[in-house]
TORTILO-410011 format. One record per residue (C-alpha): residue number from 1; residue in one letter; x negated, y, z negated. Coordinates in nm, 2 decimals. Example, Ala and Ser with C-alpha at 12.3 -4.5 7.8 and 13.67 -1.06 7.14 Angstrom:
2
+-----+------+--------+--------+--------+
| seq | type |     px |     py |     pz |
+-----+------+--------+--------+--------+
|   1 |    A |  -1.23 |  -0.45 |  -0.78 |
|   2 |    S |  -1.37 |  -0.11 |  -0.71 |
+-----+------+--------+--------+--------+
This chain:
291
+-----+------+--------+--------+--------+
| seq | type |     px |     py |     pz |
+-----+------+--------+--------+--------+
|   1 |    X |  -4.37 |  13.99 |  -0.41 |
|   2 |    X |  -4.05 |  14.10 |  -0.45 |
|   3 |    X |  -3.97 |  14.24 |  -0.10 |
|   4 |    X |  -4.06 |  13.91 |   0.00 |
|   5 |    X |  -3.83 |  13.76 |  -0.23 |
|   6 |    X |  -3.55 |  13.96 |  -0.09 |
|   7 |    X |  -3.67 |  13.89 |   0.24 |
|   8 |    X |  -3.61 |  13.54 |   0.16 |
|   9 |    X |  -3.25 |  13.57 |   0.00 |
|  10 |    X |  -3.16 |  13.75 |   0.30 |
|  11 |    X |  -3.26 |  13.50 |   0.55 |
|  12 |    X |  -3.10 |  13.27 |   0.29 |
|  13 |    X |  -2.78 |  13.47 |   0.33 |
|  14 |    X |  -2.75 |  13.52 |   0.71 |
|  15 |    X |  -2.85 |  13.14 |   0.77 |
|  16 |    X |  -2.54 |  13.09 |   0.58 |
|  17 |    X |  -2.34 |  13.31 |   0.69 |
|  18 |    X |  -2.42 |  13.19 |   1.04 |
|  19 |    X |  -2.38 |  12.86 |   0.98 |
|  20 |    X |  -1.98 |  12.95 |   0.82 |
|  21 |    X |  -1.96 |  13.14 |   1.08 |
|  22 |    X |  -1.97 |  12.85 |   1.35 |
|  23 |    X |  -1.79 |  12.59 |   1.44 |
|  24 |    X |  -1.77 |  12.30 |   1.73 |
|  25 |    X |  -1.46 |  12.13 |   1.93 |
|  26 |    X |  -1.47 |  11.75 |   2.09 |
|  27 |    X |  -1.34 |  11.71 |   2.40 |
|  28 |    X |  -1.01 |  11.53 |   2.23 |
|  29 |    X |  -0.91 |  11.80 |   2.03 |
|  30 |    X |  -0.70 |  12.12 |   1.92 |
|  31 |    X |  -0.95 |  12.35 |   1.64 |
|  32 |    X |  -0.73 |  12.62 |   1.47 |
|  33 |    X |  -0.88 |  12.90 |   1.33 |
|  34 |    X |  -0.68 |  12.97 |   1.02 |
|  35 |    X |  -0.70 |  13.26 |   0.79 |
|  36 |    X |  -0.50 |  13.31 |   0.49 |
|  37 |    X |  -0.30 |  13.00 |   0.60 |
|  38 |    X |  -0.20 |  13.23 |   0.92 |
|  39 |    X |  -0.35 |  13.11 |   1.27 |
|  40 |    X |  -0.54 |  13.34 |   1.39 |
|  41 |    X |  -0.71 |  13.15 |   1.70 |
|  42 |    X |  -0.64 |  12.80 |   1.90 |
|  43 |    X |  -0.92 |  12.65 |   2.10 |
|  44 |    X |  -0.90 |  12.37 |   2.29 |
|  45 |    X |  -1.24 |  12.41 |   2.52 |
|  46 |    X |  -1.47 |  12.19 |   2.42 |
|  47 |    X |  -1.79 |  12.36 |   2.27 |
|  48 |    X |  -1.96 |  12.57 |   2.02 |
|  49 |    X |  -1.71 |  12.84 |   1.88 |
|  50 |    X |  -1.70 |  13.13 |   1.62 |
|  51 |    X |  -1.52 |  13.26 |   1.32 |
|  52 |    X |  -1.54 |  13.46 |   1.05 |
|  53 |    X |  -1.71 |  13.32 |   0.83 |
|  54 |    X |  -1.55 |  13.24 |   0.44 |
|  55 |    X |  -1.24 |  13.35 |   0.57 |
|  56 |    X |  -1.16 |  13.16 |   0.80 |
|  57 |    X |  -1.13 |  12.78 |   0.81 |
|  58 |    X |  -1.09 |  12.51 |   1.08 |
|  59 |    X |  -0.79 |  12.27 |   1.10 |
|  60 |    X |  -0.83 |  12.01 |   1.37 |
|  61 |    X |  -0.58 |  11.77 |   1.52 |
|  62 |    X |  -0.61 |  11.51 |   1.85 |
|  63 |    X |  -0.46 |  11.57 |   2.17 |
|  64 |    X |  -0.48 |  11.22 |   2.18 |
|  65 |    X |  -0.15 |  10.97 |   2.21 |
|  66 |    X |  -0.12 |  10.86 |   1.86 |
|  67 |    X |   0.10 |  10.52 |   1.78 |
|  68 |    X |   0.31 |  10.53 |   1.50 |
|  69 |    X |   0.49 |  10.16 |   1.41 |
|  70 |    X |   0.82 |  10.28 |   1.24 |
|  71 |    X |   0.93 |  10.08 |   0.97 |
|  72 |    X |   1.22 |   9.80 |   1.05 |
|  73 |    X |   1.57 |   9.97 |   0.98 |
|  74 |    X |   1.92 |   9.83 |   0.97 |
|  75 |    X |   2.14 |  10.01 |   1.24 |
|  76 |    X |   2.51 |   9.86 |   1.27 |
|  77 |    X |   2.69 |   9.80 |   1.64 |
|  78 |    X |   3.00 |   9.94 |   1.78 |
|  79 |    X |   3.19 |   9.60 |   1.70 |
|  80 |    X |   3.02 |   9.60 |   1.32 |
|  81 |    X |   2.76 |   9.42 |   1.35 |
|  82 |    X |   2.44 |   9.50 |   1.10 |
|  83 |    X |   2.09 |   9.42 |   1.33 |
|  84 |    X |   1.76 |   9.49 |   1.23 |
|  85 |    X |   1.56 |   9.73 |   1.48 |
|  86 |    X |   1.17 |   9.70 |   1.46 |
|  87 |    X |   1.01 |   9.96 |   1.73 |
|  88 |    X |   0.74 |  10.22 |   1.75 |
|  89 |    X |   0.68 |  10.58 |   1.85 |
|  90 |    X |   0.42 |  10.67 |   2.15 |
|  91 |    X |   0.38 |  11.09 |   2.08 |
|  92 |    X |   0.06 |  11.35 |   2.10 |
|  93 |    X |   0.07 |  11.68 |   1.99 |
|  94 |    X |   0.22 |  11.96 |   2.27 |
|  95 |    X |   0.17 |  12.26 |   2.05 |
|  96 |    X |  -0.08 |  12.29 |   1.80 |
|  97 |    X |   0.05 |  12.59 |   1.66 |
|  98 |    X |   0.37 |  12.49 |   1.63 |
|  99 |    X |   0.29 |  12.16 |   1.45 |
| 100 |    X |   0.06 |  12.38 |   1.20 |
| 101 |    X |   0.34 |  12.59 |   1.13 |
| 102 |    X |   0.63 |  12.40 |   1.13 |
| 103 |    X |   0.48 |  12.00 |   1.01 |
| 104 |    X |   0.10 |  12.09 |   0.94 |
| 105 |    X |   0.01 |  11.67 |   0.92 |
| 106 |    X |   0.03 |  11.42 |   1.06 |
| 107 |    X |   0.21 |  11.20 |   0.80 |
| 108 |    X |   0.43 |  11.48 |   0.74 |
| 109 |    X |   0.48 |  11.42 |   1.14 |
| 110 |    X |   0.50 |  11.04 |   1.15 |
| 111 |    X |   0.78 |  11.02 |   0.85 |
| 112 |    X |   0.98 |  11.36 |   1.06 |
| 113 |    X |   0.93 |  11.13 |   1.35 |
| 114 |    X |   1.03 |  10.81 |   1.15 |
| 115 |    X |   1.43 |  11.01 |   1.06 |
| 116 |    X |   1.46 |  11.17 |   1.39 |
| 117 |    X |   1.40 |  10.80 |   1.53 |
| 118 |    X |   1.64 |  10.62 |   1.30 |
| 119 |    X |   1.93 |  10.88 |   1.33 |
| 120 |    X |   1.87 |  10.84 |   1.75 |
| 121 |    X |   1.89 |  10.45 |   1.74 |
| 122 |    X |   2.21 |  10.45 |   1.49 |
| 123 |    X |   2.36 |  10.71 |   1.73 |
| 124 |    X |   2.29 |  10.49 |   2.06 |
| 125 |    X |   2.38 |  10.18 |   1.91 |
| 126 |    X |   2.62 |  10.27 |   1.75 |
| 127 |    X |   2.77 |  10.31 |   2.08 |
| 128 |    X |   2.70 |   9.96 |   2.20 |
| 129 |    X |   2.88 |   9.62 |   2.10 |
| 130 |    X |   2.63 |   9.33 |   1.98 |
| 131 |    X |   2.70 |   9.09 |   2.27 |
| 132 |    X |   2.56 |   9.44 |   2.48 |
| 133 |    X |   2.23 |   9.37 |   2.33 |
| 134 |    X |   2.23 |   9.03 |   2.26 |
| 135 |    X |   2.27 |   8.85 |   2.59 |
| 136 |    X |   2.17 |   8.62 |   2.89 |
| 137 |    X |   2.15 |   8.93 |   3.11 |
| 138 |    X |   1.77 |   9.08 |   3.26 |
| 139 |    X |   1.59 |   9.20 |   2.99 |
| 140 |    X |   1.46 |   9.51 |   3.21 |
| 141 |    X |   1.85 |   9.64 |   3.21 |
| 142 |    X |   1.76 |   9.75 |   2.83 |
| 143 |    X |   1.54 |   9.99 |   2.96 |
| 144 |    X |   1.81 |  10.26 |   3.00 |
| 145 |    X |   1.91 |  10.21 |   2.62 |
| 146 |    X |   1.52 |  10.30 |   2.56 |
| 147 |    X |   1.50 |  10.55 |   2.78 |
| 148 |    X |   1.73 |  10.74 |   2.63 |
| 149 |    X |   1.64 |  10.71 |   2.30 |
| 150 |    X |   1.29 |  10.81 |   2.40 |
| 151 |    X |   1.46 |  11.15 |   2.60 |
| 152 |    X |   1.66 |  11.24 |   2.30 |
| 153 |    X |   1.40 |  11.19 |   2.02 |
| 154 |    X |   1.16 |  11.40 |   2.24 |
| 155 |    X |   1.41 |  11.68 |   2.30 |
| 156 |    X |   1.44 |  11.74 |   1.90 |
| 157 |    X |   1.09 |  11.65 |   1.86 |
| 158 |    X |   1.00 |  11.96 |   2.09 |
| 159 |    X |   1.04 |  12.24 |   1.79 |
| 160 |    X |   0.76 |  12.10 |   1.56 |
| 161 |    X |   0.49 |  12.09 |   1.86 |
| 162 |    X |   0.55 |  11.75 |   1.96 |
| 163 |    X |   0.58 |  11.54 |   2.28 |
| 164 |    X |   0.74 |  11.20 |   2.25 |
| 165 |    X |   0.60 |  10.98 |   2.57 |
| 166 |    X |   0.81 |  10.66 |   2.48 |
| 167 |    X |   1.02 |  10.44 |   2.20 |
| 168 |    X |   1.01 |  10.11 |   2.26 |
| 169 |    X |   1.18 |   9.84 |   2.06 |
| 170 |    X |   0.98 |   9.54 |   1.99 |
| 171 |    X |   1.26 |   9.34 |   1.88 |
| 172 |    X |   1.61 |   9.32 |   1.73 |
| 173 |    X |   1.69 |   9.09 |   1.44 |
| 174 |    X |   1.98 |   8.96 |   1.32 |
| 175 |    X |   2.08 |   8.93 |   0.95 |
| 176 |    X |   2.12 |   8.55 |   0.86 |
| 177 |    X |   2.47 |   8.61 |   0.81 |
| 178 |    X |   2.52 |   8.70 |   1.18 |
| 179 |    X |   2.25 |   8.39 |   1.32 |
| 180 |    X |   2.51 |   8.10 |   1.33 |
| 181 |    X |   2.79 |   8.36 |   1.49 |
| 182 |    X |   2.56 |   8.48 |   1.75 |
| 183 |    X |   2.40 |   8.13 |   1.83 |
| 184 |    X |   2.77 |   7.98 |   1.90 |
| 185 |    X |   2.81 |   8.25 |   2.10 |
| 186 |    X |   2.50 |   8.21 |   2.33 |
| 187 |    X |   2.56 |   7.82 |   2.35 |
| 188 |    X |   2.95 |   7.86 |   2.43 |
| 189 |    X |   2.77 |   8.10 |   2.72 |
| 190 |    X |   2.54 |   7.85 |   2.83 |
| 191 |    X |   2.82 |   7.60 |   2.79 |
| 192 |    X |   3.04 |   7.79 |   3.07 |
| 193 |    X |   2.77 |   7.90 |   3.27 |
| 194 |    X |   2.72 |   7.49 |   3.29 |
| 195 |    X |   3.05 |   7.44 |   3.34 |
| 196 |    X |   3.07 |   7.67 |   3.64 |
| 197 |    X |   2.77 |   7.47 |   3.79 |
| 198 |    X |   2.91 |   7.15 |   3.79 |
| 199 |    X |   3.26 |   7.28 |   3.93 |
| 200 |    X |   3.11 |   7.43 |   4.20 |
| 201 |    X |   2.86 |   7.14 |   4.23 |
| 202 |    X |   3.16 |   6.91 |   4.24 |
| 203 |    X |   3.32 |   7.16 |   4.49 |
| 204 |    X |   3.03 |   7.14 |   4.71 |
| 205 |    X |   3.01 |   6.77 |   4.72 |
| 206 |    X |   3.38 |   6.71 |   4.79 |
| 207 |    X |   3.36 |   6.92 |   5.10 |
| 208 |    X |   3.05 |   6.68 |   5.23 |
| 209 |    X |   3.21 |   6.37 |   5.14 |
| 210 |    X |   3.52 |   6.48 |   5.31 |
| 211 |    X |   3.31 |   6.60 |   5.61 |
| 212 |    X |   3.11 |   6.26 |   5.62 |
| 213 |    X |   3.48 |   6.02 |   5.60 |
| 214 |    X |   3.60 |   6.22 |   5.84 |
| 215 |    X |   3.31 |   6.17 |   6.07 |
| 216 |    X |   3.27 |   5.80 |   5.96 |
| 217 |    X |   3.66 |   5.76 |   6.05 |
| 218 |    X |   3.60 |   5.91 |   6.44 |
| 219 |    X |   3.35 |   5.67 |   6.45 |
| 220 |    X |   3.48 |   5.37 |   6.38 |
| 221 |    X |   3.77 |   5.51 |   6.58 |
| 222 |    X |   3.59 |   5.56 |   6.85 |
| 223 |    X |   3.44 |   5.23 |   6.84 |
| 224 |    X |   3.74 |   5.03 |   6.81 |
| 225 |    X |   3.87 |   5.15 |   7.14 |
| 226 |    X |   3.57 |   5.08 |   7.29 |
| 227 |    X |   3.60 |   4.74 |   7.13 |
| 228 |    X |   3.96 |   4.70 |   7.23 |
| 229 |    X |   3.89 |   4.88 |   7.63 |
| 230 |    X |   3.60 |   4.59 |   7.64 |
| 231 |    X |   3.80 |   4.30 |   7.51 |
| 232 |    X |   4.10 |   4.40 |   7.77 |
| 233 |    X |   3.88 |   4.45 |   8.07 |
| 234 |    X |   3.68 |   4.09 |   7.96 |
| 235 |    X |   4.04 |   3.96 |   7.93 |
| 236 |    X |   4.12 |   4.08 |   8.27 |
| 237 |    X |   3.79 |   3.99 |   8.40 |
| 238 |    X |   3.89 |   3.64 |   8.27 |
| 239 |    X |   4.23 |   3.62 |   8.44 |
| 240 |    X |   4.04 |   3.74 |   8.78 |
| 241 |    X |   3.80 |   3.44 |   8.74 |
| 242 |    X |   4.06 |   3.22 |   8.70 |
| 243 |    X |   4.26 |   3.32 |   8.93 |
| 244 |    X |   4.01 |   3.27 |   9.23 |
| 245 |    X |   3.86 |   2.93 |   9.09 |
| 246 |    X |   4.21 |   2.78 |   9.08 |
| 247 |    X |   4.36 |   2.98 |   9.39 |
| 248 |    X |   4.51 |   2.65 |   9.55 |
| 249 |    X |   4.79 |   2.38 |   9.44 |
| 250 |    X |   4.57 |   2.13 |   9.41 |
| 251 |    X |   4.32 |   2.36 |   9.17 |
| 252 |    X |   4.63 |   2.45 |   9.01 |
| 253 |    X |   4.77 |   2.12 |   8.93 |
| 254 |    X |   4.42 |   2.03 |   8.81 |
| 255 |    X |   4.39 |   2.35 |   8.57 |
| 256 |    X |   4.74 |   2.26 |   8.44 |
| 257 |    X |   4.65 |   1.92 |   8.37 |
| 258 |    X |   4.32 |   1.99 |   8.20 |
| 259 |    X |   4.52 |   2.27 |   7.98 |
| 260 |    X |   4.76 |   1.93 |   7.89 |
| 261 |    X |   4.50 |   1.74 |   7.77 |
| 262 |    X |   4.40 |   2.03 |   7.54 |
| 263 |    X |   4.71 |   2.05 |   7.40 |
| 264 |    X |   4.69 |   1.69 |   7.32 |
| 265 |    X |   4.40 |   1.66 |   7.15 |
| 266 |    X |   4.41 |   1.95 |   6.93 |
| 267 |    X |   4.76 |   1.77 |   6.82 |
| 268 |    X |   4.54 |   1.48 |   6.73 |
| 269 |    X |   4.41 |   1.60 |   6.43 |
| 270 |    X |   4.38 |   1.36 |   6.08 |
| 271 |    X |   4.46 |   1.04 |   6.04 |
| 272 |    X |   4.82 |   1.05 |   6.23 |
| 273 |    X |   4.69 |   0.94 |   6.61 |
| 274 |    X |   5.10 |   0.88 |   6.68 |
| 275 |    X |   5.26 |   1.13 |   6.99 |
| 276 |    X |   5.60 |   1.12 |   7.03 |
| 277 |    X |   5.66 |   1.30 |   7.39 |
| 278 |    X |   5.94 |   1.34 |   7.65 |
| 279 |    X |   5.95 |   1.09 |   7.94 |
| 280 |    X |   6.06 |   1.33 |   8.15 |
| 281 |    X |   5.75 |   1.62 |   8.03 |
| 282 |    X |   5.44 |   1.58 |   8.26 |
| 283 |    X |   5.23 |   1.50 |   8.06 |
| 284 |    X |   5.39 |   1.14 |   7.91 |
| 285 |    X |   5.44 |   1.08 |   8.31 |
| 286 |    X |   5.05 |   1.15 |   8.35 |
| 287 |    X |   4.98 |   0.91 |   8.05 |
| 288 |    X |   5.18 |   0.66 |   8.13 |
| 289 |    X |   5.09 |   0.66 |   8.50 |
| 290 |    X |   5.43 |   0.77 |   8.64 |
| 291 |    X |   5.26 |   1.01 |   8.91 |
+-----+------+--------+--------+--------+
């Protein structure tokens, strides 16, 4: 009974000991093998693995990309202006080792990652004047500012085992002391931008009204010497006609006459029907019946 017994405690023991003795890693993930809080293995194979068993222990952390939303800071602008700068960190570990050593978790990480952040983005915008920020201008021209950031955040990030992939800013605020000075500033923008517009508008529509008198002006030009080349040659035309229907004395003396009587009656206009004439013109010998 009692070899049994021992039997049994044995099994007991090794079934424990075997079971402390093993461990498994996902597919996502560092396992560190850590004994006496020194690292004594790093797998990153995923699988069934082994250690020694009451010794050792197992600290895991994700090789994932892990988002960390920083906190919104105040940062103040070469011209000294206070904004408010909401962004957030992309990162994964790089060295698992490393990060055991140096950070050991992640919130220890996030809030290391949260100052080296904050001391970056008062350094770079430091550098830059509100209006550099603030502006009409293509919002993808920021994307230096962040690159840069992200570079220089990852650089110092690199001796704790980390690997910052990107810092992007979400959005800058303004304190409500700064809202009315900045809005004045964007609409006096908009205002000369408008400006601008209409003077050139104006610009452009003086040159084709200028184009279109001028061409309106050769035109009616143009037309009023033909109007005045047609009126001289009818006028000539005229005199030609004339000349050949009344191309004797006789015709002449008639056209002459006829012309007389013309004369007469558009002087016999109202009630006045009284002509004085010459008695020696032609045409008180005509009426009177001298010739």
């Amino acid at each position: 009974m009692n070899k049994k017994i021992i039997i049994a405690i044995v099994a007991f023991v090794l079934v424990i000991l075997l079971a402390n003795s093993m461990y498994t890693v996902a597919e996502n993930e560092y396992a560190c093998t850590v004994r006496f809080s020194k690292i004594e293995a790093i797998e990153d194979e995923a699988g069934l693995h082994f250690k020694v068993p009451f010794l050792d222990s197992v600290k895991y952390f994700t090789k994932a990309t892990q988002l960390y939303d920083i906190p919104p800071s105040e940062v103040l602008t070469s011209d000294k202006q206070n904004m408010t700068v909401d962004c957030y960190i992309l990162w994964s570990i790089s060295d698992p080792k490393l990060f055991y050593q140096t950070l050991g978790t992640t919130g220890v990480a996030e809030d290391r990652l949260d100052n080296l952040t904050y001391n970056e983005l008062k350094t770079v915008m430091g550098t830059l004047a509100q209006a550099d920020i603030i502006n009409m201008d293509d919002g993808a021209l920021r994307n230096n500012i962040y690159e840069s950031i992200a570079t220089d955040v990852d650089r110092q990030a690199q001796t704790y085992g980390i690997r910052v992939e990107d810092v992007k800013i979400k959005q800058f605020d303004l304190p409500d002391s700064n809202l009315n000075a900045v809005y004045s500033r964007m609409i006096s923008e908009r205002n000369q931008i408008a400006e601008k517009y209409t003077a050139d508008g104006n610009y452009e529509a003086s040159i084709i009204r200028n184009d279109v008198d001028k061409q309106v002006n050769i035109t009616v030009s143009n037309a009023e010497a033909e109007a005045a080349q047609l009126v001289a040659e009818g006028e000539a035309e005229y005199m030609r006609l004339l000349a050949e229907a009344y191309d004797s004395a006789d015709k002449k003396e008639f056209y002459e006459f006829t012309l007389a009587l013309d004369a007469l009656k558009q002087s016999l206009t109202g009630s006045e029907k009284t002509v004085i004439l010459d008695a020696n013109s032609e045409l008180a010998q005509i009426l009177m019946g001298a010739n």
